[in-house]
C-alpha positions in Angstrom: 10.4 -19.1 16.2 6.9 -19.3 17.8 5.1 -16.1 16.3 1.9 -15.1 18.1 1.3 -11.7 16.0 0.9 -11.1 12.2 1.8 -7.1 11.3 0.1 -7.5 7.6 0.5 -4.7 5.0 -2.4 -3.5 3.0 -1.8 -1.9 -0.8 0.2 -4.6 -3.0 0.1 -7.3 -0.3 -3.5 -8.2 0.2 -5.3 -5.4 -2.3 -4.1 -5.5 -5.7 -3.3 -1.8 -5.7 -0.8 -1.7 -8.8 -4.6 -3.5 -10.9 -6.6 -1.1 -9.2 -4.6 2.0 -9.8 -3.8 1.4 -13.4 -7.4 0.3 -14.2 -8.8 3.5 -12.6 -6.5 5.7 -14.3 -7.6 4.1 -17.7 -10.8 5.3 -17.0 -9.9 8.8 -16.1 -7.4 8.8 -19.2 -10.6 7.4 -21.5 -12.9 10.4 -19.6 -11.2 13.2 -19.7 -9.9 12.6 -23.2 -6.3 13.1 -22.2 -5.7 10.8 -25.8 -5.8 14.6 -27.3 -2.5 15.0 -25.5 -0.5 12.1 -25.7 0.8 9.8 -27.8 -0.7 6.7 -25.9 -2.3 5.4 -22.8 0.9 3.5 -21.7 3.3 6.5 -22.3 0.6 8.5 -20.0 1.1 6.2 -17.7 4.6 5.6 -17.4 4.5 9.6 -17.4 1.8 9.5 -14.3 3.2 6.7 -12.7 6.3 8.6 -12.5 5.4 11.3 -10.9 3.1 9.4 -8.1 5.9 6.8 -7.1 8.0 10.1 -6.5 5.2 11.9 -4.0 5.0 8.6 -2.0 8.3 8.3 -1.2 7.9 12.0 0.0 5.0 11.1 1.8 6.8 7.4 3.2 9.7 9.4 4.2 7.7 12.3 6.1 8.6 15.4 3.7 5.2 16.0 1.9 2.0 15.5 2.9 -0.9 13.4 2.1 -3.0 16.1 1.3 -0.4 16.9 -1.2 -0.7 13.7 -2.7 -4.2 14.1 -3.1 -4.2 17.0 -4.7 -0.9 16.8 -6.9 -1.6 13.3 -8.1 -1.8 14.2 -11.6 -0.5 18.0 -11.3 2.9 17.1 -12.9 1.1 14.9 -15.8 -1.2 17.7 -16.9 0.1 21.6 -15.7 2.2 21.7 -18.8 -1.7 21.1 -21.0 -3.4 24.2 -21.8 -6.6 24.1 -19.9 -5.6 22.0 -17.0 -5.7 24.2 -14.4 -5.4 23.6 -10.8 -9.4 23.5 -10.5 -9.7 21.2 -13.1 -6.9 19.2 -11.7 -8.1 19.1 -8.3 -11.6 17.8 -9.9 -10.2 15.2 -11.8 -8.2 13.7 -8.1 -11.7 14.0 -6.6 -13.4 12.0 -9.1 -9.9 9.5 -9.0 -10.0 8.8 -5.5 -14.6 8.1 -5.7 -13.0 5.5 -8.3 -10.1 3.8 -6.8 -12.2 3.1 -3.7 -14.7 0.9 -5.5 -12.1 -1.1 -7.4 -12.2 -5.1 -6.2 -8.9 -6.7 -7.2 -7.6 -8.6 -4.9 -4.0 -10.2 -4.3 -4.0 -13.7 -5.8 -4.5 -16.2 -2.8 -5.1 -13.4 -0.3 -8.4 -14.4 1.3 -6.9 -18.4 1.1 -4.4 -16.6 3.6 -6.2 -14.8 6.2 -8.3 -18.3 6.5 -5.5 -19.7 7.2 -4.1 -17.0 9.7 -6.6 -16.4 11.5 -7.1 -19.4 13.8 -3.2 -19.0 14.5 -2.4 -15.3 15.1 -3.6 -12.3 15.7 -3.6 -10.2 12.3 -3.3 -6.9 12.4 -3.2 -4.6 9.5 -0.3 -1.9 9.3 -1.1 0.8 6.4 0.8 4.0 5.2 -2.6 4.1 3.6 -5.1 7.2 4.2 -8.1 6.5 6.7 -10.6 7.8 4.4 -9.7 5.6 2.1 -8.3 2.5 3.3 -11.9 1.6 4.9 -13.9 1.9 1.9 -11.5 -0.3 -0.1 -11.5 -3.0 2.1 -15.4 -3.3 2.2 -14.9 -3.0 -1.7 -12.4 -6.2 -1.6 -14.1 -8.1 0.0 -11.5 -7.9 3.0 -13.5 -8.6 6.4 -12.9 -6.7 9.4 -13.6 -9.6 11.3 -10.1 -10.6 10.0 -8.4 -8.4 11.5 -7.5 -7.1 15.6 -6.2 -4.0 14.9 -5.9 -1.8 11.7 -3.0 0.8 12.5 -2.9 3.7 9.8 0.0 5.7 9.5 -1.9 9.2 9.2 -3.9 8.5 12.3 -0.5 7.7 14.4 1.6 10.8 12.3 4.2 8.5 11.7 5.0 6.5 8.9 6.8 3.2 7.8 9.5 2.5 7.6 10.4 5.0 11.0 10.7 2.7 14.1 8.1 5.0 15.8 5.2 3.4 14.1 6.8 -0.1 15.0 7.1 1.0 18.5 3.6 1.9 18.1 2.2 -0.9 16.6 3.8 -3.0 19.6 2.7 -1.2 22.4 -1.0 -1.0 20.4 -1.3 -4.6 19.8 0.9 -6.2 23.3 3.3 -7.6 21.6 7.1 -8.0 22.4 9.6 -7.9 18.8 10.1 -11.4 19.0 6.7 -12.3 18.8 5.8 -10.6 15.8 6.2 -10.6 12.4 5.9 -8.4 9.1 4.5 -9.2 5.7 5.0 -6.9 3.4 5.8 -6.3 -0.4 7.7 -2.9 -0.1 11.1 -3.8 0.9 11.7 -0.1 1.9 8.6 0.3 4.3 8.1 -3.0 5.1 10.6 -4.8 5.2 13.6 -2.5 6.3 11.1 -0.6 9.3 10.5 -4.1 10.7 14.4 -4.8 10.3 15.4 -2.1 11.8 12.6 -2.4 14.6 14.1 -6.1 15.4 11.4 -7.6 14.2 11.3 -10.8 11.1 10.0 -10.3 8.2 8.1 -12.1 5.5 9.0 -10.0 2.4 6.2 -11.1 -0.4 8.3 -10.4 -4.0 6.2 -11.4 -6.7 9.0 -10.4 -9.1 12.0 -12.2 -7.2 13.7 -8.8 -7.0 16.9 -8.8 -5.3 17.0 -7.3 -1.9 19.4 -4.7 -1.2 21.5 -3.7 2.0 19.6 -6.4 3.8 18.3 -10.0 3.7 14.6 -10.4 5.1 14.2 -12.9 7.2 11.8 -14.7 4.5 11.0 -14.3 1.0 8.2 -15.5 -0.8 7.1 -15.1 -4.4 3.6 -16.1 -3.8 1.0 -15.4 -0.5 0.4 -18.7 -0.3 4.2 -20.3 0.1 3.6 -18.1 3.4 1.6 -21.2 5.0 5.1 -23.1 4.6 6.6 -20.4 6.9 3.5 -20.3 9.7 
């Protein structure tokens, strides 16, 4: 099939988000001497990681917020501490999120990919990511604007993947038909079953050869750069 536009997720597919996450709450674990509370960074973690995973699957299905994200991000870790109240709380996400931003790890072969994309297609970025954000950790990746025709964030179109709306959306947006498009993606939920159940293929990057459930993605690749086999 003769593709002529690229719908390209962000966190976990060209930013290393899972690196940068983990590294930045190292540093907020090591700052705020949350050691004095548990037993070890990685049961803190696990603990945190938790709790996050279960607010953006809120936030990906359209029941919470992302201003709740961004301000409950570590509420579940920490209201049960003497001390942590929901000022101190609400500091401690402030001074997360001026971290996060600033982190650099990139996807292994992601750059190697948009070079190779972008005399081909048209790339355009589709994000469940926030605005405020999103921006700032591009610039911090290294990731290029020039890369990219259009960079479609779920919290400025009020819909998020994996509803058809933002599909609809991003078609109408970039002046694509379904069948010229296709989505890369590493969350099989938002990614890959939105585009699924949008009709349009999918490129589902699985660095952990997971077994997909309920559907089977048009592609599967285990590495960014088997993608130049498929385009």
């Amino acid at each position: 099939m003769k593709y002529t536009d690229i719908l390209l997720d962000l966190d976990d597919t060209l930013i290393d988000t899972a690196t940068n996450t983990k590294e930045t709450v190292k540093e907020i674990y090591r700052d705020y001497l949350f050691g004095k509370y548990f037993k070890s960074f990685d049961e803190f973690f696990t603990f945190y990681n938790e709790n996050v995973s279960k607010l953006w699957i809120g936030y990906n299905n359209g029941d919470i917020t992302k201003e709740k994200i961004q301000e409950d991000r570590f509420t579940d870790t920490l209201k049960h501490i003497d001390g942590f109240n929901k000022e101190k709380i609400r500091v401690i996400n402030k001074d997360y999120i001026e971290r996060i931003v600033k982190k650099e790890a990139l996807i292994e072969g992601a750059l190697d990919l948009l070079d190779y994309l972008k005399p081909k297609y048209k790339i355009h970025i589709l994000s469940n990511g926030f605005t405020e954000m999103q921006y700032q950790k591009m610039e911090s990746a290294r990731l290029d604007l020039s890369y990219f025709d259009h960079i479609i964030l779920s919290d400025i179109v009020g819909v998020n993947k994996p509803h058809p709306d933002i599909f609809s959306y991003s078609l109408d947006r970039i002046g694509a038909t379904r069948s010229e498009v296709i989505m890369i993606g590493d969350n099989l939920s938002t990614d890959i079953y939105g585009a699924y159940n949008s009709g349009i293929n999918q490129i589902w990057y699985n660095p952990e050869n997971k077994l997909p459930e309920k559907i089977k993605p048009t592609y599967m690749v285990k590495k960014l750069y088997e993608i130049k086999n498929i385009l």
